[in-house]
N, C-alpha and C positions, 0 to 999 in steps of 0.2 A: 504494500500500500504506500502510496506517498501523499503525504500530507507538508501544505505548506502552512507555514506557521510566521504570521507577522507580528512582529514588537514594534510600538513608538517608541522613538526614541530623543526625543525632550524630554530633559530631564532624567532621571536613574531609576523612577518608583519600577516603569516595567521591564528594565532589562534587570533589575534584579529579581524578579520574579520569575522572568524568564529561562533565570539559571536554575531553576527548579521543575518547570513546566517542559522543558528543553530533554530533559535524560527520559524523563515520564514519556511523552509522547516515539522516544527513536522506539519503546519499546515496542510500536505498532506498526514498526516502518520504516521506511526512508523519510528524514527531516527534514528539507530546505527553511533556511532561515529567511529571513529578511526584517532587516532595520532600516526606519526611515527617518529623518529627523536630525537635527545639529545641534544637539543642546546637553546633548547627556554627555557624563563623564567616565561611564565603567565603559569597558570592552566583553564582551563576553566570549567564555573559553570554548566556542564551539567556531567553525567556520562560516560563514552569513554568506550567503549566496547573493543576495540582495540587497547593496550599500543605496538607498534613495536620498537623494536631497526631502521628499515629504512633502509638508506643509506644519513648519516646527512655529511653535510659540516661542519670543522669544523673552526672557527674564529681562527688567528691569534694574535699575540701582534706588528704586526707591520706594520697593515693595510691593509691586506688582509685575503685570505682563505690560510691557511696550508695547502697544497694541501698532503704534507706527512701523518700529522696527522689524513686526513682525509682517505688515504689510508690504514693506521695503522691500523682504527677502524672498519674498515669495515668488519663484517664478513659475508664473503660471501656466505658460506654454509648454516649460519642461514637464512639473506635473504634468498634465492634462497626457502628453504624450508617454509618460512612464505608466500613466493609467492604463493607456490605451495598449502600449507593448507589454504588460504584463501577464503571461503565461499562465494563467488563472487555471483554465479549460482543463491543465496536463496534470494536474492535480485532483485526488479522488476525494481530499479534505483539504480545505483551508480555516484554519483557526487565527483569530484576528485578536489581539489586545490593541486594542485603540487606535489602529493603523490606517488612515486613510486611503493611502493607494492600491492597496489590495484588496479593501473595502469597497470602492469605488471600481475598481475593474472586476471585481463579482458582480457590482449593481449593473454596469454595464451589455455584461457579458450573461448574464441569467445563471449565473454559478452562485448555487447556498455558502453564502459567510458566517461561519459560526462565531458570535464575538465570546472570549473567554478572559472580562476584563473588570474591572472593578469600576469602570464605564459604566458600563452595562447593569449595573445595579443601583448606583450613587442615585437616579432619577425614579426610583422606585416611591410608591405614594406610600405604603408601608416607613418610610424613613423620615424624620425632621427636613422642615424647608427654612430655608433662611429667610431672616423678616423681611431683606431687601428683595422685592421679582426680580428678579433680572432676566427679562423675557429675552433676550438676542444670545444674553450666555447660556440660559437655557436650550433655544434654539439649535445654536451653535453644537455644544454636548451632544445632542437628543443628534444632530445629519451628521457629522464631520465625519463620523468613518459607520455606515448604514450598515446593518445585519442582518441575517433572514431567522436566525436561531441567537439566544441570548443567554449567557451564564455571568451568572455576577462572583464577585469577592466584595464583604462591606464589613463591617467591623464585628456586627452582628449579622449571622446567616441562619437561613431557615435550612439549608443543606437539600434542598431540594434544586433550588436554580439560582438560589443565593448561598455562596458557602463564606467562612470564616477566611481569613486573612492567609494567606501563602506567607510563610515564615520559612527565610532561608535558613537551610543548612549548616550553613557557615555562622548563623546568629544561634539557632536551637543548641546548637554547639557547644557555643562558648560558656566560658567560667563567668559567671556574673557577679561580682564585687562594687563594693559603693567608696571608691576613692577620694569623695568628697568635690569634683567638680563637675560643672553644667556640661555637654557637648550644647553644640548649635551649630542649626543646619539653615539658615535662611537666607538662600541661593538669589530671591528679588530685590536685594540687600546688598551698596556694597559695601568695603572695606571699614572706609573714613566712616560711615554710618553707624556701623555697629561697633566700630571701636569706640566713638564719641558716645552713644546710647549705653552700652555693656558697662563704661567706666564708671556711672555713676555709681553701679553695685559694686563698694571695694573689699569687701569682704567674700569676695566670690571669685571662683579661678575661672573663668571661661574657655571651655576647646572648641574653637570657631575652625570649620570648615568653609571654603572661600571657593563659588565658579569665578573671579576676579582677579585672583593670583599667585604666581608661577613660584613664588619661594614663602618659607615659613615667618612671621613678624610675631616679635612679641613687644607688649606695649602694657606696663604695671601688670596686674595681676590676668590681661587676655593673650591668648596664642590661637592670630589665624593662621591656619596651613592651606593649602590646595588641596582639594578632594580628593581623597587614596581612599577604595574600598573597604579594604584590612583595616588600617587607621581610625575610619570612623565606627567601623562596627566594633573596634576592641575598645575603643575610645567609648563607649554610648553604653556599653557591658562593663565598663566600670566606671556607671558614672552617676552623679545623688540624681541627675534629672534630665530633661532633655528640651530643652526649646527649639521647635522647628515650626515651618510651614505647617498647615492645614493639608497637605498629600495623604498619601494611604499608607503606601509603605514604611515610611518613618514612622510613625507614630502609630502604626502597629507594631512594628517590631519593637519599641521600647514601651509599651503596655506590655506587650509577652516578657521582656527582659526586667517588668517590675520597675519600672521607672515613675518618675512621677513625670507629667508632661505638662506643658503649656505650647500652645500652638499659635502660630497668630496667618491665616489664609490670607494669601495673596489677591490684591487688588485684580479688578476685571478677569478673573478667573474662579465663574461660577460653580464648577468643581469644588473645590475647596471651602467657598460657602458650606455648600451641601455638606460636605465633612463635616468643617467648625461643626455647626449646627447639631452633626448626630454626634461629635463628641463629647458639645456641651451638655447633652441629654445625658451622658455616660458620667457626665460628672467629673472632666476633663475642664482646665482652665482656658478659657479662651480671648485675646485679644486681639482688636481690629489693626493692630499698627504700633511701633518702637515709637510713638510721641511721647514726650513727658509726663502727660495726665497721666499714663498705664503704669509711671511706675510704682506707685503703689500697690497695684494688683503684684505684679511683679515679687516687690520688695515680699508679698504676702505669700505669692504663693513661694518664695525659698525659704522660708521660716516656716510655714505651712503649710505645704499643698503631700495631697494624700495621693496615694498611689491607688491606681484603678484597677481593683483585681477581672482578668480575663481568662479565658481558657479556648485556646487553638491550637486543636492536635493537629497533627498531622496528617492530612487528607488527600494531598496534592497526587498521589497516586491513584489515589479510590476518584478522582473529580474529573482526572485526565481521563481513567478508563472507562469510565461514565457514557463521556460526551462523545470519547470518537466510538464505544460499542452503540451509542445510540443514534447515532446519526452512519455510521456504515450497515445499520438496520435499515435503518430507512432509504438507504442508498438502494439497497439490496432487494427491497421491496420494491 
């Protein structure tokens, strides 16, 4: 059987998932990869068949999406033609996380896309909505990469066609210790921002991860580095907390690793809303932005904020052979 299998690739939430979705699935076949996207920082350990330029978001330095820049880079003639020459047909499954081009040359092409993404479940009416509409980012979510079949990942799953969080390997892993400083992960953010913001907590050691820059800075009690895989995962497994983005992946993986969290969703990037929202249900601390009014929540919740007990086993094998025995049923039928 050969099944293609496409990852976005802005941003890291799905290519690290991918690194788990990825062994799961050769079990059924031959695998062609394909990443589309210029914004992520991991490489994943498999060969990608398909490098796309996409249709990538691109991050901000001031806590959101550039909604310009991301206009700027888009070239749409290329897409439109890598839709078009995309080899959909030669494939018996294609499994989509959030990947437009493939998405799009199935809708094309009359080939079923099965989306396998935590996409695919964030707009479910089961889950918290954020006070703001935001009908266009809604929009946007709901077409950018279309499905014909849909499986979700969301923090809470019903494990029917919503499951629990894909927790890598490399995190279930690790030793978990509390060394007593924050990791931070907020990639809309840059450098000068979060140094001048972070300093006002001087009794707190900050490990700031940076898509901004190429060597390590340290500056009184913060140390930004550049995004290393390892680094941040062993960094976040010993660490009292973790402040990041509104994403999936981060702030799943440190609920499982028992961390206490605060999150703050990026600006025009309705996604993340929808998180905030179901994590503020969970009882997760939530702010809209590093402005000075929040530091007080801040200041609070490192003196107090409580850890959010979860439980996500490990499924990613039982979820993988699910979806291709259920859909090579129906192939077959």
């Amino acid at each position: 059987m050969k099944i293609l299998y496409a990852v976005q690739g802005t941003g890291n939430g799905h290519l690290s998932r991918a690194m788990d979705i990825i062994p799961c699935l050769q079990k059924h076949g031959e695998v062609d990869i394909l990443v589309s996207g210029i914004q992520g920082d991991l490489k994943l350990p498999f060969p990608v068949k398909y490098e796309l330029r996409g249709l990538s978001f691109i991050f901000g330095k001031k806590g959101g999406v550039d909604l310009w820049k991301t206009f700027a880079k888009t070239n749409t003639r290329k897409l439109v033609r890598s839709i078009k020459d995309l080899p959909v047909e030669n494939y018996d499954i294609v499994i989509n996380d959030f990947e437009p081009v493939s998405a799009w040359a199935c809708n094309m092409k009359n080939k079923p896309c099965i989306a396998l993404s935590h996409q695919a479940a964030v707009l479910d009416k089961r889950y918290p909505q954020p006070e703001d509409k935001d009908r266009t980012g809604r929009l946007i979510l709901k077409h950018y990469a279309p499905s014909d079949y849909r499986y979700g990942f969301h923090f809470n799953g019903d494990n029917e066609t919503i499951f629990t969080p894909v927790i890598r390997q490399q995190v279930r892993n690790h030793e978990v210790t509390n060394g007593g400083h924050y990791t931070v992960y907020l990639p809309s953010y840059d450098d000068k921002t979060l140094l001048k913001r972070l300093s006002e907590f001087k009794d707190v050691k900050w490990d700031v991860f940076s898509k901004h820059n190429k060597k390590e800075i340290v500056q009184g009690n913060i140390i930004i580095q550049p995004i290393n895989n390892e680094q941040f995962t062993a960094s976040m497994a010993a660490s009292a907390g973790v402040l990041c983005g509104a994403g999936f992946e981060t702030p799943a993986e440190a609920l499982y690793l028992g961390k206490k969290l605060l999150v703050i969703p990026m600006k025009n990037q309705y996604e993340q809303q929808l998180n905030a929202a179901a994590l503020e249900q969970m009882g997760v601390t939530v702010i809209k932005s590093l402005k000075p009014k929040y530091d007080g929540v801040i200041q609070d919740w490192i003196e107090n904020g409580e850890v959010i007990p979860v439980n996500y086993p490990d499924m990613t094998q039982k979820i993988v052979d699910r979806v291709v025995m259920r859909h090579m049923k129906t192939k077959l039928v």
